[in-house]
PASEBA-1860 file (N, C-alpha, C; in nm, 3 decimals):
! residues 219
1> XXXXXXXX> 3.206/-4.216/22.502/3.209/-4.082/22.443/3.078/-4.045/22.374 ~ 2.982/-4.132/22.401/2.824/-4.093/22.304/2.834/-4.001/22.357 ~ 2.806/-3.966/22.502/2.740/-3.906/22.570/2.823/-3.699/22.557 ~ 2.940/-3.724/22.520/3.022/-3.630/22.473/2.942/-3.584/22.320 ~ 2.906/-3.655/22.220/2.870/-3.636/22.137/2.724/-3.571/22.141 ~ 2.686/-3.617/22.237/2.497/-3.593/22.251/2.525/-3.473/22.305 ~ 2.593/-3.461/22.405/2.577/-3.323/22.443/2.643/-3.219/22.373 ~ 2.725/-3.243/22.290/2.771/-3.140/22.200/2.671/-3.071/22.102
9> XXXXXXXX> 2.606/-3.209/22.044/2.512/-3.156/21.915/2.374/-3.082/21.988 ~ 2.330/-3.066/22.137/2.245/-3.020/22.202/2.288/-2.885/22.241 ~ 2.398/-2.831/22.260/2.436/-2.666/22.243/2.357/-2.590/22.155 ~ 2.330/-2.486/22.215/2.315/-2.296/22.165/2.429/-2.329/22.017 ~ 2.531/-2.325/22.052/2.643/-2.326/21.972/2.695/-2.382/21.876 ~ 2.660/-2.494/21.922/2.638/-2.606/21.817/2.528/-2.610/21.664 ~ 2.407/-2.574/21.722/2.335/-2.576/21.636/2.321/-2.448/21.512 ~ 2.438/-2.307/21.606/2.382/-2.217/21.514/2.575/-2.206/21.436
17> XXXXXXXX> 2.672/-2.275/21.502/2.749/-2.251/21.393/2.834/-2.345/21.366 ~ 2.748/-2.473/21.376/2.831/-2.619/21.331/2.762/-2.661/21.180 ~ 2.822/-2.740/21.136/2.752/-2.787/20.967/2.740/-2.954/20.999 ~ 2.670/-3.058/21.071/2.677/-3.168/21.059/2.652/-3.270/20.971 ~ 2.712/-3.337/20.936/2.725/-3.429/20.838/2.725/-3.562/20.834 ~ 2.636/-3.660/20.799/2.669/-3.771/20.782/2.715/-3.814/20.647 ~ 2.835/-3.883/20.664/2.952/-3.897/20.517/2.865/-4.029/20.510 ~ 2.894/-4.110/20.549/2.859/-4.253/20.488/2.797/-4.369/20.632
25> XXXXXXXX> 2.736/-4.441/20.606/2.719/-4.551/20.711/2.707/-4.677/20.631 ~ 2.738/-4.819/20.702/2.770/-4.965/20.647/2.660/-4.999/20.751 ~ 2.630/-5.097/20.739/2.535/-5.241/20.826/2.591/-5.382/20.766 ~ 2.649/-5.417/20.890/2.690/-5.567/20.933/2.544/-5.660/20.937 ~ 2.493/-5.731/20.861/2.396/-5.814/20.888/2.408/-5.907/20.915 ~ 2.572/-5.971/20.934/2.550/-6.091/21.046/2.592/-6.063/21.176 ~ 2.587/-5.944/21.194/2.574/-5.892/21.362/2.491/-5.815/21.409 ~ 2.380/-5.755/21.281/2.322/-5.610/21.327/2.382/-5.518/21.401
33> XXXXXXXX> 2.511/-5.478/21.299/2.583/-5.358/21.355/2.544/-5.265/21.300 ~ 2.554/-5.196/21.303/2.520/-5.022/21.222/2.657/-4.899/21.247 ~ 2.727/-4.892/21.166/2.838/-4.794/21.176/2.817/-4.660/21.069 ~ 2.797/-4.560/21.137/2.782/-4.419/21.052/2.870/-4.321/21.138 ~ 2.945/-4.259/20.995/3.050/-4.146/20.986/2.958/-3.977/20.987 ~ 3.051/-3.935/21.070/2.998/-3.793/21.096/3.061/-3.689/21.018 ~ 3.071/-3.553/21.021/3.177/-3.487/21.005/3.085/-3.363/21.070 ~ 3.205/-3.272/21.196/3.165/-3.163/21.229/3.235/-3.075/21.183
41> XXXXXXXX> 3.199/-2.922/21.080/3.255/-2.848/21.022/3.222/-2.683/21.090 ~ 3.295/-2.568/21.018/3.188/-2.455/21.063/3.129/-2.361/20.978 ~ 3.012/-2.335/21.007/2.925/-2.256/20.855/2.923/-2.064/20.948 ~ 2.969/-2.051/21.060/3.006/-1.945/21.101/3.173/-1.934/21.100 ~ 3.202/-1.820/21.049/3.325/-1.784/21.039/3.399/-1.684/21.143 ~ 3.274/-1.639/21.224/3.308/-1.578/21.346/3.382/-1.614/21.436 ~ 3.352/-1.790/21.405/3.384/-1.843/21.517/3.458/-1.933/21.501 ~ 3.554/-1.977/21.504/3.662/-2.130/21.410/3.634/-2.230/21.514
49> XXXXXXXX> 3.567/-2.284/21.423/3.577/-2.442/21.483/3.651/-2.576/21.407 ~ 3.757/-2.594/21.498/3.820/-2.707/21.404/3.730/-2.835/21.376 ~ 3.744/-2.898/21.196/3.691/-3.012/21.176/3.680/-3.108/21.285 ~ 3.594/-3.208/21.264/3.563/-3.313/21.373/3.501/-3.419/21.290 ~ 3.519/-3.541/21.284/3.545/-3.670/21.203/3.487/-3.783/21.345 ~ 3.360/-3.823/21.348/3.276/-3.929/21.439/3.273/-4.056/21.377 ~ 3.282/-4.161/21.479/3.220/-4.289/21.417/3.093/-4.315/21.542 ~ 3.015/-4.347/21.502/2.899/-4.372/21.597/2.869/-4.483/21.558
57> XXXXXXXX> 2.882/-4.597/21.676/2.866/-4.768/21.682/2.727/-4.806/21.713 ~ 2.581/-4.846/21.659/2.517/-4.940/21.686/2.468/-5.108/21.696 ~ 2.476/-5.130/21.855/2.480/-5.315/21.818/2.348/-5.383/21.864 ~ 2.324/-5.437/21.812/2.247/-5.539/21.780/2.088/-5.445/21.757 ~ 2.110/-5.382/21.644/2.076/-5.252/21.563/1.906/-5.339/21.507 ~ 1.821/-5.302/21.552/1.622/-5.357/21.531/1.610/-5.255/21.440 ~ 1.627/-5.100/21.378/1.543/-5.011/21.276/1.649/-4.906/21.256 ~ 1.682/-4.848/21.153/1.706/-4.689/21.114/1.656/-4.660/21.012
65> XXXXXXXX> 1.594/-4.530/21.010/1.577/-4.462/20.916/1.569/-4.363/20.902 ~ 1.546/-4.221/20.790/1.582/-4.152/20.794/1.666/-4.026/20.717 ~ 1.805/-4.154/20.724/1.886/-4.086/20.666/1.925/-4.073/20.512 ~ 1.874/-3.988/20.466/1.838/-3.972/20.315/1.946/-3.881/20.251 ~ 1.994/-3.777/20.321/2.084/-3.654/20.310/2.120/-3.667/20.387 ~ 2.276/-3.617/20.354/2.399/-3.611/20.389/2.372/-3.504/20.521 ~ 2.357/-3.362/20.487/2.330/-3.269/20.587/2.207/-3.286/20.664 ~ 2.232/-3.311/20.756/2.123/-3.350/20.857/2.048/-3.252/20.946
73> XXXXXXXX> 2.053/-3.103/20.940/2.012/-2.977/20.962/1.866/-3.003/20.914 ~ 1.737/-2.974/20.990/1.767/-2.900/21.088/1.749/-3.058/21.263 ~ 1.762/-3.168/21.215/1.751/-3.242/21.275/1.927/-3.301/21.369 ~ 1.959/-3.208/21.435/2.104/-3.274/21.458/2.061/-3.270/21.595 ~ 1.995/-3.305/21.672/1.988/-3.278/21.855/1.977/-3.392/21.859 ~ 2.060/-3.470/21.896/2.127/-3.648/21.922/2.041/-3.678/22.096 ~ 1.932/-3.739/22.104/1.899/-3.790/22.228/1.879/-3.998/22.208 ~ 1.923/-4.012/22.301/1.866/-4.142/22.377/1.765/-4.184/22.437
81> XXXXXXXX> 1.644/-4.222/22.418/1.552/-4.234/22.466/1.472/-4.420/22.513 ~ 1.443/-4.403/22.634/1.402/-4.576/22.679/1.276/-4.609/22.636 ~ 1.187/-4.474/22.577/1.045/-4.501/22.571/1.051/-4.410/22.470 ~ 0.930/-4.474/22.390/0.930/-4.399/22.265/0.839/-4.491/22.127 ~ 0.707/-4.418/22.084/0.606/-4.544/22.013/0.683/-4.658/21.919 ~ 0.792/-4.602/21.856/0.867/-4.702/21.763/0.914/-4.797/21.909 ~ 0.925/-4.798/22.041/0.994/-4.908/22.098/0.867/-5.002/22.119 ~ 0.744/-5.010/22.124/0.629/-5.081/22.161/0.624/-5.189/22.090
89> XXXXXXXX> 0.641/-5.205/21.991/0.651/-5.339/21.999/0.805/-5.444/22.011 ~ 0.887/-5.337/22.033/1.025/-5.419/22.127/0.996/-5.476/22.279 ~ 0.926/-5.369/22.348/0.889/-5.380/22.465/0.786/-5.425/22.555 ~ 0.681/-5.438/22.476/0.539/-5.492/22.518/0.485/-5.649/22.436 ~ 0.362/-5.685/22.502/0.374/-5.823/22.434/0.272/-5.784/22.373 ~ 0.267/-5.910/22.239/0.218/-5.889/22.091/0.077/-5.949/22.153 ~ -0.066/-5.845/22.076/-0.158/-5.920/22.079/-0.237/-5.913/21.948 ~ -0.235/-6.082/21.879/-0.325/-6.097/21.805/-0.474/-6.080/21.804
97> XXXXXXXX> -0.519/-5.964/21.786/-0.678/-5.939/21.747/-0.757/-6.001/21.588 ~ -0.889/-6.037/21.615/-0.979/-6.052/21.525/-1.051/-5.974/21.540 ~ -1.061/-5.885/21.388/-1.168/-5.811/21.370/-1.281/-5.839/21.221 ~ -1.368/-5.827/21.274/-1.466/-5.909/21.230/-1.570/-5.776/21.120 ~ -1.579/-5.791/21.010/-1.703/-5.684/20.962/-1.606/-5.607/20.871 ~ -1.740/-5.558/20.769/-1.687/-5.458/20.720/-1.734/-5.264/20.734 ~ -1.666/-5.160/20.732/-1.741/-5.063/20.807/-1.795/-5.041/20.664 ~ -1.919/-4.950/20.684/-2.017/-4.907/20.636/-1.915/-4.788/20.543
105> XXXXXXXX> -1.821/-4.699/20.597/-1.788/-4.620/20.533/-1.598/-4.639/20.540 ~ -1.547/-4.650/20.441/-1.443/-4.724/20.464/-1.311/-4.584/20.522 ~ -1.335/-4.495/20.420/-1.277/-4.393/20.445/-1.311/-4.323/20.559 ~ -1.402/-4.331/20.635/-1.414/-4.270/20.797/-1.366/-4.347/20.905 ~ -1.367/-4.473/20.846/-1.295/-4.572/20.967/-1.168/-4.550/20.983 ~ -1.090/-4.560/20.819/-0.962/-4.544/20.788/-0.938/-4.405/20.881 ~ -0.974/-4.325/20.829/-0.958/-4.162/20.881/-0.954/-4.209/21.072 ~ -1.064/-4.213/21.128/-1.060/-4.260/21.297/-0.937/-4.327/21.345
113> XXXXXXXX> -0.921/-4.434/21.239/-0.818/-4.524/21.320/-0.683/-4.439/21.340 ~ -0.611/-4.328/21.193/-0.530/-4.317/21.154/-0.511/-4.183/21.302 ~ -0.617/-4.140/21.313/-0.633/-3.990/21.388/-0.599/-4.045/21.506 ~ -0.685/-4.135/21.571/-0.621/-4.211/21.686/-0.456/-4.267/21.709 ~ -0.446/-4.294/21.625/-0.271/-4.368/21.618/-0.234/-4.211/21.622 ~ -0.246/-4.152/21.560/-0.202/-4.006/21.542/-0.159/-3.944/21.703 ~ -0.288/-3.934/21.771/-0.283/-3.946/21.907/-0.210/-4.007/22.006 ~ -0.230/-4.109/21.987/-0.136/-4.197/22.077/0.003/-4.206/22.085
121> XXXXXXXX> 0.070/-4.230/21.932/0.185/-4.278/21.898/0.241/-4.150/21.812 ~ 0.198/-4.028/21.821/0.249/-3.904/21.748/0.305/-3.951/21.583 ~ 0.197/-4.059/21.503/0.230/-4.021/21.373/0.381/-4.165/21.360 ~ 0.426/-4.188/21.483/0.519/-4.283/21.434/0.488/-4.431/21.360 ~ 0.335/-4.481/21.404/0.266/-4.584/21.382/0.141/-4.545/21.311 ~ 0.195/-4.617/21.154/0.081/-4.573/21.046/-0.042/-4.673/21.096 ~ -0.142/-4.620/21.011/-0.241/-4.680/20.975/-0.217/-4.860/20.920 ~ -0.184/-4.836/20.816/-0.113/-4.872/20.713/-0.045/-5.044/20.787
129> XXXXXXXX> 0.034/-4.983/20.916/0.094/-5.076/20.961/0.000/-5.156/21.070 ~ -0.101/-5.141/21.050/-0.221/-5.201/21.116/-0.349/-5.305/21.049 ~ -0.371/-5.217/20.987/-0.469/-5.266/20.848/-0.432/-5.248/20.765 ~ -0.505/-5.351/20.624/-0.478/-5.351/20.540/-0.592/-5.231/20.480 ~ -0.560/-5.143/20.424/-0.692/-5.010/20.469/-0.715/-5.011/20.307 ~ -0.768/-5.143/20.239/-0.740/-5.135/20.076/-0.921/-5.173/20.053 ~ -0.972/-5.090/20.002/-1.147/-5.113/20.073/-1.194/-5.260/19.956 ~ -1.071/-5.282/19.856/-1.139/-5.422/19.826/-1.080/-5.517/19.864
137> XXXXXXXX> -0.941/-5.514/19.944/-0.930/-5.627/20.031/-1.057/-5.640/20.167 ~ -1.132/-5.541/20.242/-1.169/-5.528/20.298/-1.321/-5.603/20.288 ~ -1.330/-5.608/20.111/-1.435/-5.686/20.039/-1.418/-5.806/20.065 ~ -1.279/-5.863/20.001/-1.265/-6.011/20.013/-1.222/-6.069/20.139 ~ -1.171/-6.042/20.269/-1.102/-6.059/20.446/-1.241/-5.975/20.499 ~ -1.379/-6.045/20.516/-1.422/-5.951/20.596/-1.416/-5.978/20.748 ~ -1.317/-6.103/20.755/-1.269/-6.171/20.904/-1.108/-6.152/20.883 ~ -1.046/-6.079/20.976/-0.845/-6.039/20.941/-0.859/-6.044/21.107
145> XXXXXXXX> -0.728/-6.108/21.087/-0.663/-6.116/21.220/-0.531/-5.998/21.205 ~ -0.521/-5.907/21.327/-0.409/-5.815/21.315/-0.319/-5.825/21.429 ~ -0.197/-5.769/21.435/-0.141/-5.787/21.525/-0.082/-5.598/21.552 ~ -0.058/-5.624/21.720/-0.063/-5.501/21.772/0.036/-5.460/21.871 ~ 0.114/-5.381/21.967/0.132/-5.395/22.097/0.000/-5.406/22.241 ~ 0.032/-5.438/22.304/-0.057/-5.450/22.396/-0.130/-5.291/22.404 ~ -0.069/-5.189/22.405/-0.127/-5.054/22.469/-0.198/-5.020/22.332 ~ -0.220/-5.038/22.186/-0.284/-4.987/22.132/-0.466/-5.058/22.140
153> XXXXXXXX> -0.446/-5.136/22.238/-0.554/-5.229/22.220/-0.694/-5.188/22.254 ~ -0.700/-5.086/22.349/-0.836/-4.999/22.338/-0.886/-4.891/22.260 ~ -0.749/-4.797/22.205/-0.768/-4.714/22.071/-0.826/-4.776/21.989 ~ -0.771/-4.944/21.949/-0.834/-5.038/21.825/-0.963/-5.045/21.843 ~ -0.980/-5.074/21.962/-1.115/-5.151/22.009/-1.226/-5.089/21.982 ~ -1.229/-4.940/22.006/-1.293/-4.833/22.036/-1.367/-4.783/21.920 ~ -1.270/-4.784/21.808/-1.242/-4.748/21.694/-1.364/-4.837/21.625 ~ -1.328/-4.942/21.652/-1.384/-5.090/21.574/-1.542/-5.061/21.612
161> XXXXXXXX> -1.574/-5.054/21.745/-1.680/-5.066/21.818/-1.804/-4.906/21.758 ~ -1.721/-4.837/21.762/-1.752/-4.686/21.691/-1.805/-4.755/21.492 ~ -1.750/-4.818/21.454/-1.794/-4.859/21.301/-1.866/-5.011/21.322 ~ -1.920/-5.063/21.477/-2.002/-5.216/21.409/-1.905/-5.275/21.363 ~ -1.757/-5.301/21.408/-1.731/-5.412/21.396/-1.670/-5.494/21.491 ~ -1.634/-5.607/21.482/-1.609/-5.669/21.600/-1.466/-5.680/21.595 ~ -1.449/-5.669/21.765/-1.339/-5.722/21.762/-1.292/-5.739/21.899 ~ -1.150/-5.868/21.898/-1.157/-5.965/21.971/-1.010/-6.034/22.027
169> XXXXXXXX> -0.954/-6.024/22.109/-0.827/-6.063/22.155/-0.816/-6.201/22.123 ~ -0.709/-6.291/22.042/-0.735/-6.416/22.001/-0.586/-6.479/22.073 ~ -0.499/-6.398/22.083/-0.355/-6.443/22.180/-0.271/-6.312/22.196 ~ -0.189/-6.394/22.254/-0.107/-6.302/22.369/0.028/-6.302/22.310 ~ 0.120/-6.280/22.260/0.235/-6.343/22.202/0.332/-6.242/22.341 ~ 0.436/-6.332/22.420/0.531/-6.295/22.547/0.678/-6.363/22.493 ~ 0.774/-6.251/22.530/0.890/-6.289/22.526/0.939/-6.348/22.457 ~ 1.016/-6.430/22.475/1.106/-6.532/22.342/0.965/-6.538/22.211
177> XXXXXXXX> 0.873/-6.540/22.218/0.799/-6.624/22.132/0.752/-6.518/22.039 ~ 0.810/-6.390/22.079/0.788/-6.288/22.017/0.900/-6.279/21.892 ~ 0.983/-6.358/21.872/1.091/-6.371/21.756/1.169/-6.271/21.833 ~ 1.233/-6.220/21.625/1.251/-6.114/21.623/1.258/-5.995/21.717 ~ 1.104/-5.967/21.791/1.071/-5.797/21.816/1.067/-5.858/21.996 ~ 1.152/-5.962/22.019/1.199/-6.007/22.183/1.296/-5.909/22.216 ~ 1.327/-5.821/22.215/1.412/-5.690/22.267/1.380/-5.589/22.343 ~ 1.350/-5.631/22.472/1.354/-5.569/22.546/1.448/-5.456/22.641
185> XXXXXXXX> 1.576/-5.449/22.580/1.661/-5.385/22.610/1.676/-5.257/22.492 ~ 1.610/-5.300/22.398/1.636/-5.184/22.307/1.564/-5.054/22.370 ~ 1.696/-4.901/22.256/1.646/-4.817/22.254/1.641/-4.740/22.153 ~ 1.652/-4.637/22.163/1.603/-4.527/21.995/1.715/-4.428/22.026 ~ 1.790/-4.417/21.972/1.876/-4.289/21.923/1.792/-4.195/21.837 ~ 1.737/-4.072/21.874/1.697/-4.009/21.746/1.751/-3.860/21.701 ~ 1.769/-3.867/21.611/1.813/-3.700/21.599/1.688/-3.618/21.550 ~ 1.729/-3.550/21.637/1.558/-3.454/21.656/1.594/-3.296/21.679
193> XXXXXXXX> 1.510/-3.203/21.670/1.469/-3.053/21.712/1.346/-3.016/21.784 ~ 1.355/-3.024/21.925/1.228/-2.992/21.959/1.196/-2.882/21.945 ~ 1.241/-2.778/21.909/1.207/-2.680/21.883/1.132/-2.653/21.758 ~ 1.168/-2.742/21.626/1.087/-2.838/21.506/0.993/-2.886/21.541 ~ 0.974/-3.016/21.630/0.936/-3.143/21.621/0.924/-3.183/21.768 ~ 0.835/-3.218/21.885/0.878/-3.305/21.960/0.966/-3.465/21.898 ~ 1.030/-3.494/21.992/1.080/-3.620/21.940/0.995/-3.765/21.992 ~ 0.865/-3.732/22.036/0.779/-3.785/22.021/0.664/-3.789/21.915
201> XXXXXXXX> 0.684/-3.702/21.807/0.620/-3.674/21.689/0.663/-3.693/21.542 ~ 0.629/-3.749/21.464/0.689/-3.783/21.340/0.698/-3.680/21.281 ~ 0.837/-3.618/21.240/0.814/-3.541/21.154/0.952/-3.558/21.076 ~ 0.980/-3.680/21.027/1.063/-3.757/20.950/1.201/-3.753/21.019 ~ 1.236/-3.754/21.132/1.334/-3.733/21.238/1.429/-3.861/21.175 ~ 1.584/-3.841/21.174/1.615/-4.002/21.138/1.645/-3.991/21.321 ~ 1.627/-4.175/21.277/1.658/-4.269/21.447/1.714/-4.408/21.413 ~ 1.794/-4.426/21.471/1.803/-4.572/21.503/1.759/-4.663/21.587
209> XXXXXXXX> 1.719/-4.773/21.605/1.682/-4.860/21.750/1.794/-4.979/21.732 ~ 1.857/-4.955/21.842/1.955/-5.104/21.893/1.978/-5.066/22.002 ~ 2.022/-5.158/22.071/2.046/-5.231/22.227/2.168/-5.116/22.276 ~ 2.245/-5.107/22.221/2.364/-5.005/22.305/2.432/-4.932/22.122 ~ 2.506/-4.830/22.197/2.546/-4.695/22.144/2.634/-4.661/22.169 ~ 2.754/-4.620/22.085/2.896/-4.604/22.125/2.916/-4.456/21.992 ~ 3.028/-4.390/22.076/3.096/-4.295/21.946/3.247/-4.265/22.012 ~ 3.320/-4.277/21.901/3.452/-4.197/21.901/3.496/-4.121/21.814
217> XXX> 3.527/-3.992/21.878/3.603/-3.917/21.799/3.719/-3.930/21.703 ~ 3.714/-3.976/21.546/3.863/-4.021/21.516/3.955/-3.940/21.422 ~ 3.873/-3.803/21.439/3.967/-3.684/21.374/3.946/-3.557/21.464
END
């Protein structure tokens, strides 16, 4: 019944005279489940729509976030997606880089790298989560090893090479040995508005990532 649900919250109709709600959600952490309660109400009176009461099942649940408020307007367009920058490092193999030097101007490097990720990964993949972009750690590590997905590895490179500094593929991390981020089956639930936001663009969209996706209607 996801798929009943996804296409509901993707209506003309839906969006201009439903009120969606998330009441509450739990996480199982010795299963990485993720269970969150819905509620569909109506904020048009033109039109009666009887209440509607969701449970939406995620298993073996890798990220959510997001959900901060209850009313989830203007973000309620429920898609499934197989590709998507938050899945890269579920899906691709890890490569440890050395980068070597410090740039001359710390805040233009910072700025390049961040603009590039910006590019690539629409804002989903900070800076932040790359380097340590703290210009007096940058004093004391002027040799850091980082870790990456495989596809950001010429944006990095480029970047590095553009500020004099070096840098250098040191391993490959594949499959099992990847821990954790060995999930290759995962995907991203996100609730999005493209008409807002591509849902390739950060613009604080909540999402979940786990392996499979279930909902039933239980009111």
């Amino acid at each position: 019944m996801i798929e009943d649900l996804i296409r509901k919250t993707n209506t003309t109709e839906f969006y201009q005279d439903s009120d969606f709600k998330l009441e509450s959600y739990s996480f199982k952490t010795s299963d990485n489940t993720l269970e969150l309660f819905f509620s569909i109400n109506q904020t048009s009176y033109d039109i009666p729509i009887e209440l509607e009461e969701w449970k939406l099942t995620c298993v073996k649940t890798e990220q959510f976030d997001g959900f901060f408020w209850g009313l989830l307007l203007p973000y309620v367009k429920m898609k499934i997606l197989d590709s998507h920058p938050l899945l890269l490092k579920y899906h691709e193999n890890e490569l440890v880089c050395l980068v070597k030097g410090k740039p001359k101007n710390l805040n233009l490097f910072v700025g390049d790298i961040s603009n590039a990720l910006e590019k690539k990964t629409g804002n989903w993949i900070k800076v932040s989560e790359v380097f340590w972009n703290n210009e007096e750690n940058f004093k004391l590590y002027p040799k850091r090893h980082i870790r990456i997905p495989e596809s950001l590895k010429n944006l990095i490179a480029e970047v590095c090479e553009e500020h004099n500094l070096e840098f250098e593929v040191t391993n490959e991390i594949i499959a099992e040995d990847k821990g954790y981020a060995d999930k290759a089956k995962s995907k991203i639930l996100i609730f999005g508005n493209e008409d807002v936001s591509p849902n390739y663009f950060s613009l604080n969209q909540p999402y979940i990532i786990a392996e499979k996706f279930t909902a039933e209607r239980i009111k």
